[in-house]
C-alpha atoms as a printed R data frame, in Angstrom:
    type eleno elety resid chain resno      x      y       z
1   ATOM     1    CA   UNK     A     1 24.721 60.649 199.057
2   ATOM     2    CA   UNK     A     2 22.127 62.878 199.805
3   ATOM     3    CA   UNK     A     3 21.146 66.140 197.707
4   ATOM     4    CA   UNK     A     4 21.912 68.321 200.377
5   ATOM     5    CA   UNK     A     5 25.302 66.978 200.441
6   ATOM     6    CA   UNK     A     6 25.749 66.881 196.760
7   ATOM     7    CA   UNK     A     7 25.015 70.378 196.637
8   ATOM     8    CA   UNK     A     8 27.567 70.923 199.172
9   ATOM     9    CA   UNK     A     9 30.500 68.914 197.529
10  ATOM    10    CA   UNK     A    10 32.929 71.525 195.314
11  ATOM    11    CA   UNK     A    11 32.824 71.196 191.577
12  ATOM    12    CA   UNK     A    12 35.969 70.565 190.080
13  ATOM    13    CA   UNK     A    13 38.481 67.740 189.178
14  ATOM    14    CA   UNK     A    14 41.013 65.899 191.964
15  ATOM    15    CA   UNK     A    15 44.455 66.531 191.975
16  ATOM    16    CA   UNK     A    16 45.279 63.047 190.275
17  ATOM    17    CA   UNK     A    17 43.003 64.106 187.498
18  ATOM    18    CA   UNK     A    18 45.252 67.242 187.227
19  ATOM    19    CA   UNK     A    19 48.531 65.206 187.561
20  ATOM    20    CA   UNK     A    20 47.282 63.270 184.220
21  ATOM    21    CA   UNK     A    21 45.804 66.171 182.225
22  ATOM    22    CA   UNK     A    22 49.238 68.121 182.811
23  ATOM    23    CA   UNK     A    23 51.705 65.710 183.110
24  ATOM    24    CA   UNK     A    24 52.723 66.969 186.772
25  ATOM    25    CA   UNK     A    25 52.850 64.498 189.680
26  ATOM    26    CA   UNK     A    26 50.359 65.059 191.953
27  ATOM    27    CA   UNK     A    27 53.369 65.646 194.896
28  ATOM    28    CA   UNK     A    28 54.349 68.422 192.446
29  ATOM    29    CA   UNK     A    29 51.274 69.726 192.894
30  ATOM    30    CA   UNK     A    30 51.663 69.427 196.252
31  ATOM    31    CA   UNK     A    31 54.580 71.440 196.836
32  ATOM    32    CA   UNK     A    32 53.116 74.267 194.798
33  ATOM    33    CA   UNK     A    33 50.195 73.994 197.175
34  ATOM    34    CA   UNK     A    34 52.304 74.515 199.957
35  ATOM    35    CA   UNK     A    35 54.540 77.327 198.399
36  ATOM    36    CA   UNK     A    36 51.441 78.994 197.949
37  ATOM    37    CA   UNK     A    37 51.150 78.632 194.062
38  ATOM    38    CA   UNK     A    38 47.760 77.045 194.186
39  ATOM    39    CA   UNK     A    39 45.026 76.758 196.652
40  ATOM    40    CA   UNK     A    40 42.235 74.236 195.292
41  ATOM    41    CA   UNK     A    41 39.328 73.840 197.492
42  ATOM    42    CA   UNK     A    42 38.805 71.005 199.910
43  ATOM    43    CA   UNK     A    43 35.718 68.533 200.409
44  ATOM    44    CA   UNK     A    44 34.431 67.819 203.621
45  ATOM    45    CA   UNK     A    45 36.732 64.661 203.701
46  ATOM    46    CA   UNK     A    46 39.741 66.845 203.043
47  ATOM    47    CA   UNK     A    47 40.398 65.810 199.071
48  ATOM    48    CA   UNK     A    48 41.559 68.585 196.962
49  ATOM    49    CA   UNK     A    49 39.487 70.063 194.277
50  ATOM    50    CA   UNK     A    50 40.814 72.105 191.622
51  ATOM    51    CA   UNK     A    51 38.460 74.228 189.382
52  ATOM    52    CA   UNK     A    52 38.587 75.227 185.836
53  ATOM    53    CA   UNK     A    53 40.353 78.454 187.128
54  ATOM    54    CA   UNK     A    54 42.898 76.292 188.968
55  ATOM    55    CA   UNK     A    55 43.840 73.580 186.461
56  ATOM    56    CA   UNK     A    56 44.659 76.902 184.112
57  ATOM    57    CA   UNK     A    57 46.810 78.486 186.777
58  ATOM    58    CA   UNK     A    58 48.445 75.501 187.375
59  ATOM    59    CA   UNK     A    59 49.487 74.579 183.423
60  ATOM    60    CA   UNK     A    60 50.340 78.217 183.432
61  ATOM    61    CA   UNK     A    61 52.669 77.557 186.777
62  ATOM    62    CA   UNK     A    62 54.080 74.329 184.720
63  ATOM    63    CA   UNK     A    63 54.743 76.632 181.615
64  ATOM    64    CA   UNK     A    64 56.765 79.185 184.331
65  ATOM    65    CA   UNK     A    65 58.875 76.785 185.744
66  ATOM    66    CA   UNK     A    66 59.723 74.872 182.821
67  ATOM    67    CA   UNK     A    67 60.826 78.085 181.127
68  ATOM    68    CA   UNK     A    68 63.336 78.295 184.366
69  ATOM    69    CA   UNK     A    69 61.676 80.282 186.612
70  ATOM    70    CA   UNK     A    70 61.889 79.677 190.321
71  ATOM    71    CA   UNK     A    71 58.800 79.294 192.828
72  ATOM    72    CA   UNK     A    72 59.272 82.990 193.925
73  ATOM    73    CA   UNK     A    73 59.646 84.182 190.372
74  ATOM    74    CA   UNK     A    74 56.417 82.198 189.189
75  ATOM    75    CA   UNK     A    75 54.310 83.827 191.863
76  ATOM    76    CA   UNK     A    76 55.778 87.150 191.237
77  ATOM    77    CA   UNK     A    77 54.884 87.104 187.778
78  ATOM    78    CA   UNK     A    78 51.096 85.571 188.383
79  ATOM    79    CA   UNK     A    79 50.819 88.469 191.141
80  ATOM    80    CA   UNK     A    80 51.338 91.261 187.628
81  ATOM    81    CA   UNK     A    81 49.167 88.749 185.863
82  ATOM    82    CA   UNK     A    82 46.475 88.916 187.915
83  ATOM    83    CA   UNK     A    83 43.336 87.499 188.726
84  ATOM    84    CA   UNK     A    84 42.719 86.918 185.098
85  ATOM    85    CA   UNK     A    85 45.330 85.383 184.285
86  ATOM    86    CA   UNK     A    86 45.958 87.404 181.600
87  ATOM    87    CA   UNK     A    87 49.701 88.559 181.204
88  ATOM    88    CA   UNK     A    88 50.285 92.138 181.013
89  ATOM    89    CA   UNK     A    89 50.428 93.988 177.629
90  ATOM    90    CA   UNK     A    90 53.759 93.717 175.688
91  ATOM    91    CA   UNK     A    91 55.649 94.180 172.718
92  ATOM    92    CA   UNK     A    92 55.760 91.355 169.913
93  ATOM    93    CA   UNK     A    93 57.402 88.011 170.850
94  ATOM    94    CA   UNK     A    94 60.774 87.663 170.312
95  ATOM    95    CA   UNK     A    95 61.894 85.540 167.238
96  ATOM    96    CA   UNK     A    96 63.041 82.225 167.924
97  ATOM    97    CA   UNK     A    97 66.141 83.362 167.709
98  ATOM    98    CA   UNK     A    98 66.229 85.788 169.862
99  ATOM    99    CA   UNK     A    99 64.139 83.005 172.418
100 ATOM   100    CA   UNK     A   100 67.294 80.470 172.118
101 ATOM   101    CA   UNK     A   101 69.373 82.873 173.795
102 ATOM   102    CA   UNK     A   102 67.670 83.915 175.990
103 ATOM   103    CA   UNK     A   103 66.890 80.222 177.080
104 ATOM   104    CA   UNK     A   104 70.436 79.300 177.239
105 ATOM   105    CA   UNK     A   105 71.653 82.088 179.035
106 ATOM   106    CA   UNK     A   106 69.314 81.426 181.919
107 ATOM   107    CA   UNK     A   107 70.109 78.120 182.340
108 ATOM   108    CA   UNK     A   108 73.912 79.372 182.168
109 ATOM   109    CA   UNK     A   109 74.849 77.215 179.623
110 ATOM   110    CA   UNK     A   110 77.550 78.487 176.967
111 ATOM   111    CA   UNK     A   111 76.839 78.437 173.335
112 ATOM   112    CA   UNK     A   112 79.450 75.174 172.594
113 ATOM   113    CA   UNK     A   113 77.666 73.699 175.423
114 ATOM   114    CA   UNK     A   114 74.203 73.804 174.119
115 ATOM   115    CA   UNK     A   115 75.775 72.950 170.436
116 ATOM   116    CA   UNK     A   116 77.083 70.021 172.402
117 ATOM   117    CA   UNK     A   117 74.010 69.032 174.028
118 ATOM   118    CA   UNK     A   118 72.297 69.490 170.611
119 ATOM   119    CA   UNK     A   119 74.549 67.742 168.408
120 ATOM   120    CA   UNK     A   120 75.099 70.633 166.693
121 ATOM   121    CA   UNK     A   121 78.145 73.096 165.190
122 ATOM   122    CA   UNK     A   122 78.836 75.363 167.602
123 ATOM   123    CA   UNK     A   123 79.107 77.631 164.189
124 ATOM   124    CA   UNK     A   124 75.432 76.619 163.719
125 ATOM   125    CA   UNK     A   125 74.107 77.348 166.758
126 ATOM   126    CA   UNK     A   126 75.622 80.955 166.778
127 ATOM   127    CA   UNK     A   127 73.667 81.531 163.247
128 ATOM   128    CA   UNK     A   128 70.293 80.573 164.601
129 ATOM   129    CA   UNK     A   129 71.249 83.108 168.032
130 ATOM   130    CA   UNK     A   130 72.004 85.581 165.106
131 ATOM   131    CA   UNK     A   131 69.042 85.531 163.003
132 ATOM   132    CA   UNK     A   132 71.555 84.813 160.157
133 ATOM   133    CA   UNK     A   133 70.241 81.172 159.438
134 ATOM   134    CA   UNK     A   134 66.404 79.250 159.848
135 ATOM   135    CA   UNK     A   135 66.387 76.431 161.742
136 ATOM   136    CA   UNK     A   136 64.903 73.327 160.766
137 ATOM   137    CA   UNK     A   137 62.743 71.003 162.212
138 ATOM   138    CA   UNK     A   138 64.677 68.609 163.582
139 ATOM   139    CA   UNK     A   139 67.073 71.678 164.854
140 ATOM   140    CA   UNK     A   140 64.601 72.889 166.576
141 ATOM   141    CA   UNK     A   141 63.444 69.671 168.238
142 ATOM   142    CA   UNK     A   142 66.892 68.880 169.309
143 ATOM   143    CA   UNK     A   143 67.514 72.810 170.556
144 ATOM   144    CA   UNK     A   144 64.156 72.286 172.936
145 ATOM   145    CA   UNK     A   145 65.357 69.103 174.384
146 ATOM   146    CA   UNK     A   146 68.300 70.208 174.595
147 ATOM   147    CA   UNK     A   147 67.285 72.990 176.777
148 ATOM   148    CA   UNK     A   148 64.671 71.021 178.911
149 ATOM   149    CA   UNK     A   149 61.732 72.566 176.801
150 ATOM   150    CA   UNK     A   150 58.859 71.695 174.137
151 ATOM   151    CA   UNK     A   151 59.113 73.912 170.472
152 ATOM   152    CA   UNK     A   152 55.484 75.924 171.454
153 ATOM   153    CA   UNK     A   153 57.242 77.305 174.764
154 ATOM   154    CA   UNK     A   154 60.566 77.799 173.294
155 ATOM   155    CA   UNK     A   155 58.455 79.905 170.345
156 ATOM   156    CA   UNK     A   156 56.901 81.210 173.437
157 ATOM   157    CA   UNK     A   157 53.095 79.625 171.931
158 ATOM   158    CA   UNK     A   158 50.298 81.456 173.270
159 ATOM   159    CA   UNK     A   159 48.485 79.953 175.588
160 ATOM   160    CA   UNK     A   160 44.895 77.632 174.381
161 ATOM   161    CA   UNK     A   161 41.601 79.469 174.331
162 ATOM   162    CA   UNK     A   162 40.558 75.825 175.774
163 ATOM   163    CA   UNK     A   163 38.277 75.539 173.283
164 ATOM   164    CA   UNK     A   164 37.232 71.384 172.567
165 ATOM   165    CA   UNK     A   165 36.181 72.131 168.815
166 ATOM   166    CA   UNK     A   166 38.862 73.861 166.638
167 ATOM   167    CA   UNK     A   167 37.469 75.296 163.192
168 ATOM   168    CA   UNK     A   168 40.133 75.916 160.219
169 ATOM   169    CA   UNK     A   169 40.193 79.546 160.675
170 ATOM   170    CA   UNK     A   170 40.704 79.156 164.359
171 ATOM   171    CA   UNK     A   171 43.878 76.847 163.867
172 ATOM   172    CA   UNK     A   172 46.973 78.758 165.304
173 ATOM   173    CA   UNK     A   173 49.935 78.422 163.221
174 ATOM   174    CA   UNK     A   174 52.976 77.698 164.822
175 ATOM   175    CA   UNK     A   175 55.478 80.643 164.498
176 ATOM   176    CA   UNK     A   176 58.709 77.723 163.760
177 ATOM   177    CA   UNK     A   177 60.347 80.025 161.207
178 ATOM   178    CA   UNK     A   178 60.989 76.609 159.176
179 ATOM   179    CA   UNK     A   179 61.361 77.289 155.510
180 ATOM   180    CA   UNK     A   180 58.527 75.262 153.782
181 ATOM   181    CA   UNK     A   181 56.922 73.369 156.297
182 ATOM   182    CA   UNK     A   182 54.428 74.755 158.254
183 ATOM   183    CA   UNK     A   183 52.491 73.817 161.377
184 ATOM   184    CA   UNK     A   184 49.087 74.159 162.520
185 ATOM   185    CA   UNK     A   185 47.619 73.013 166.136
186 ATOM   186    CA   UNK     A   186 44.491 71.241 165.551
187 ATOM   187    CA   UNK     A   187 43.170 71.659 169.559
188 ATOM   188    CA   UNK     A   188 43.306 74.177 171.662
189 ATOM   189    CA   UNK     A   189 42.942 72.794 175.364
190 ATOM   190    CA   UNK     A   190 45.519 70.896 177.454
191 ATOM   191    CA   UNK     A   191 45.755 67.718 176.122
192 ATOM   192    CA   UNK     A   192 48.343 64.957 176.527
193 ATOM   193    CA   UNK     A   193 47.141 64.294 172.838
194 ATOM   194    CA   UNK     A   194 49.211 66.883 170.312
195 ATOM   195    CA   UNK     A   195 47.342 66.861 166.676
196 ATOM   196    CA   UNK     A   196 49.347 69.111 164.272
197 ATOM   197    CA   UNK     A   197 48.068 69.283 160.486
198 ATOM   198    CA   UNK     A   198 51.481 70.021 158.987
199 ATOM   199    CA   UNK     A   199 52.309 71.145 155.233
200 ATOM   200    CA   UNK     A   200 55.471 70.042 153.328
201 ATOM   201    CA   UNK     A   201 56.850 71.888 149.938
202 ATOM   202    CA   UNK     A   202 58.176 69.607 147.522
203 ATOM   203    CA   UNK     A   203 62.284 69.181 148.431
204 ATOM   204    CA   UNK     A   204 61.517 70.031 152.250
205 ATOM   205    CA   UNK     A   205 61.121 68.381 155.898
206 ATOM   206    CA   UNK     A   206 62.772 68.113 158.892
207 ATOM   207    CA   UNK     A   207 66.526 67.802 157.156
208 ATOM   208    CA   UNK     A   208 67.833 66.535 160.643
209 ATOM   209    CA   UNK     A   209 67.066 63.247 162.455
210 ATOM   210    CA   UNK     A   210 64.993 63.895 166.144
211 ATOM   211    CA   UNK     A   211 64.041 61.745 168.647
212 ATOM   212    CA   UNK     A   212 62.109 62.242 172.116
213 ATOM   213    CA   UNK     A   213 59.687 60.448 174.542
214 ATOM   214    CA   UNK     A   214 56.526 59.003 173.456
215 ATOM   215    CA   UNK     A   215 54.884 57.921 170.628
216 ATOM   216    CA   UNK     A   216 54.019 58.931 166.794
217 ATOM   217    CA   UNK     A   217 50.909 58.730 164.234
218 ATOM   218    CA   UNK     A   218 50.343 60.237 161.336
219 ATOM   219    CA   UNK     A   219 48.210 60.321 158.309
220 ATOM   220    CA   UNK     A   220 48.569 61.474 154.642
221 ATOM   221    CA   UNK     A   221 45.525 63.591 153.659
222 ATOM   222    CA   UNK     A   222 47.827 64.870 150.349
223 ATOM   223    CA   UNK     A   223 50.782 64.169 148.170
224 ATOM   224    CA   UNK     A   224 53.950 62.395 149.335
225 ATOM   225    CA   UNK     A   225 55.854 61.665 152.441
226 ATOM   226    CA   UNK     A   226 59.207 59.501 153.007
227 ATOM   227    CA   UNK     A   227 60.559 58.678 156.569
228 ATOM   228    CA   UNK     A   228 63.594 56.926 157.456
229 ATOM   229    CA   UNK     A   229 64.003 55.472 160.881
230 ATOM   230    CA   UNK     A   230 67.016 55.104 163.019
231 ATOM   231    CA   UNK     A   231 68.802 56.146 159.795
232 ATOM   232    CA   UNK     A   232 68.279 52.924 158.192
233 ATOM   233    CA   UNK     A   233 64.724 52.020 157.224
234 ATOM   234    CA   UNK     A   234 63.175 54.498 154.941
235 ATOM   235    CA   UNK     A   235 59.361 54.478 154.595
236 ATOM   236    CA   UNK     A   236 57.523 56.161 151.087
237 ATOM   237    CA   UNK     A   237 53.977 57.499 152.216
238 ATOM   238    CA   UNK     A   238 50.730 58.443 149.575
239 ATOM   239    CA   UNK     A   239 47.780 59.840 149.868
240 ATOM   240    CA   UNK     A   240 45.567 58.241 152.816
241 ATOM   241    CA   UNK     A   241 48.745 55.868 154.093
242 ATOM   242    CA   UNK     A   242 48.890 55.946 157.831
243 ATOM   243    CA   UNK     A   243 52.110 54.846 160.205
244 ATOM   244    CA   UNK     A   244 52.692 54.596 163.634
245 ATOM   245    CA   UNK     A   245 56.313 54.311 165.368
246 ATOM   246    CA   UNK     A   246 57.681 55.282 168.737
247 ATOM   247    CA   UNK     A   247 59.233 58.617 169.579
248 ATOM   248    CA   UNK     A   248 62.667 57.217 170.727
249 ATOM   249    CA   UNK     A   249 63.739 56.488 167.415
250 ATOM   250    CA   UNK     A   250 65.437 58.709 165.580
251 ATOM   251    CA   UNK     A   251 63.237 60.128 162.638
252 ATOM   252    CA   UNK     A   252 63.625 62.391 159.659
253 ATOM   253    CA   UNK     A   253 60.867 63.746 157.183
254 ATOM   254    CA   UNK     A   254 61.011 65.271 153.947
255 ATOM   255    CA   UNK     A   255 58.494 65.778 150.548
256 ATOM   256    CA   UNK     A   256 60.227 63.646 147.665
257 ATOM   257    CA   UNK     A   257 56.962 64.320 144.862
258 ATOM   258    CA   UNK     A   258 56.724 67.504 143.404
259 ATOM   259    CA   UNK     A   259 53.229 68.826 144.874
260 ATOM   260    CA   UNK     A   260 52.536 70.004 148.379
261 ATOM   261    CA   UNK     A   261 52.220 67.172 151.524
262 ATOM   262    CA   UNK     A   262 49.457 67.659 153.622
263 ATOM   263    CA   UNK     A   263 49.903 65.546 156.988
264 ATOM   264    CA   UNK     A   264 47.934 64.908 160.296
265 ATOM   265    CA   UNK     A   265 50.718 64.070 162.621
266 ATOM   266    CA   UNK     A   266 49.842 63.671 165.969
267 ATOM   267    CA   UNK     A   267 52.040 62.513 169.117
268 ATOM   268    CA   UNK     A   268 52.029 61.969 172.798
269 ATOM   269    CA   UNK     A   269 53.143 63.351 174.701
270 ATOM   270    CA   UNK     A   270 53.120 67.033 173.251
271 ATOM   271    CA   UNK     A   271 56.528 67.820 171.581
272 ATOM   272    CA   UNK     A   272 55.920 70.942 169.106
């Protein structure tokens, strides 16, 4: 290839590139394309290029329409957004409460339903709705696959700075609500790769048993950890013990010593 032609060529990754980074197939991407979503550029042998400015737009079309929105919704929203990107001002995010809700109620679903769907009391489902009880870990795992969503969008996350080095005061702490265990994202770019350092009081953890796609790692930095796997293995972690399982098995967590865990937990694909 010549220089003149290198110069010429548009900088950017291909859409298959994209499809991996984001977890969208690239027909997906497609068909946003063509709904007029997304225009990447094109070479001069017609392969599309999508810049930094794209790829964003495009996670942030993902984000839309997994929240429920429809193609005409998505690009009425990114038209107030603007060029930028940036959302217009608002008001503090709603509780996760208050985001449950709303979730269900635009996918139509009634509250016994999504209790259903959960495996969950109807009775305890209508708490959570009501602010008048926290929901765990594992509740909120099963409420966000239960309503076709991950926990950062159904806590309504803000989006990465896209930053590749995270330092600890830049670590955004994950507004779960969970009494005693807290969450902190240790990256802050789109990554198929979630790292969480997570923090366990003594007596606490997930309570309830989760299970998803993918697969788990994770890595005592401090105190104890015991996991119990499809409800019948149970696993005692110390300091600088490491384990590795897949996601599909059901898994609960909890702090049995009487000092604070401190966990690197990371999992793929990204499920908190």
């Amino acid at each position: 290839m010549s220089r003149s032609s290198e110069a010429r060529r548009p900088t950017g990754v291909y859409i298959s590139q994209v499809a991996r980074m984001l977890g969208v197939s690239a027909s997906v991407l497609r068909t946003w394309e063509n709904e007029g979503l997304v225009s990447p550029t094109r070479t001069e042998s017609g392969y599309r290029v999508f810049s930094p400015t794209d790829v964003e737009r495009v996670r942030r079309i993902r984000d839309l329409i997994q929240e429920g929105l429809n193609p005409a919704g998505v690009r009425r929203l990114l038209e107030e957004e603007g060029d930028d990107g940036e959302a217009p001002s608002r008001g503090p995010r709603p509780h996760v409460h208050d985001r449950i809700q709303m979730l269900r109620k635009r996918k139509g679903l009634s509250l016994r339903t999504l209790a259903a769907m959960s495996d969950l009391s109807p009775s305890s489902v209508s708490a959570i709705e009501r602010g008048l009880s926290a929901p765990s870990v594992g509740t909120l795992q099963r409420l966000a696959a239960a309503l076709d969503t991950t926990v950062p969008q159904l806590l309504d996350t803000p989006r990465p700075q896209r930053q590749l080095v995270v330092r600890p005061h830049e670590r955004q702490v994950l507004d779960m609500e969970t009494p005693g265990v807290t969450f902190e994202n240790l990256y802050s770019t789109d990554t198929i790769l979630q790292s969480i350092l997570i923090s366990v009081e003594p007596g606490e953890g997930s309570h309830e048993s989760y299970s998803h796609e993918g697969e788990e790692f994770l890595f005592v930095l401090e105190g104890q950890l015991e996991l119990t796997l499809d409800e019948i293995y149970t696993y005692r972690l110390g300091a600088r013990d490491a384990m590795t399982f897949a996601s599909p098995r059901p898994h609960r967590w909890w702090n049995p010593g009487d000092v604070r865990t401190v966990l690197v937990w990371v999992n793929t694909p990204p499920t908190f």
